[in-house]
C-alpha positions, -999 to +999 in steps of 0.1 A: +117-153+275+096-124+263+063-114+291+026-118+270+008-094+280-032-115+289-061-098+262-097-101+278-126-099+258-146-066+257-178-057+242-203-026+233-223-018+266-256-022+265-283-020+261-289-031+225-318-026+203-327-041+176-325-012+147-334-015+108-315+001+078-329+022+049-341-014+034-358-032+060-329-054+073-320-060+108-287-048+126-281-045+163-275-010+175-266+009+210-297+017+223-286+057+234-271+056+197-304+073+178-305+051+153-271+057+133-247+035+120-219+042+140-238+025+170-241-011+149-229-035+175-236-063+145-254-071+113-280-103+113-301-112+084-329-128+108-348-104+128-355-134+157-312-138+154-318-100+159-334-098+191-321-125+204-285-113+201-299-077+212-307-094+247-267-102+253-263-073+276-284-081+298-279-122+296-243-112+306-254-096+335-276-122+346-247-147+341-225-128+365-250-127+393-253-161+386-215-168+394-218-144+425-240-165+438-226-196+432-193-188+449-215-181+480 
């Protein structure tokens, strides 16, 4: 019987900004990133979708304290 090897999920640190492209349209970017394409974390067509998903970061980390506490 062949060992899997467990994946976890990752993602881009944070923080995120929300960032705009030559025509107007939202993307999510990597805040120390100044303002290039290489830093797009995601593209959104709603600039609310924008911010919202821009705030993930942070709603991770708040969700982790969250836990911490919890388990007290």
């Amino acid at each position: 019987m062949e060992a899997t090897k467990e994946k976890h999920a990752t993602h881009t640190p944070g923080p995120w900004v929300v960032k705009h492209d030559k025509k107007g349209l939202p993307f999510i970017g990597v805040a120390s990133d100044p303002w290039t394409y290489p830093g797009t974390v995601a593209t959104v067509e709603d600039e609310k979708d924008a911010r919202l998903i821009a705030q993930s970061p942070a709603m991770y980390e708040m969700c982790k304290l969250f836990e911490k506490h919890l388990r007290v």
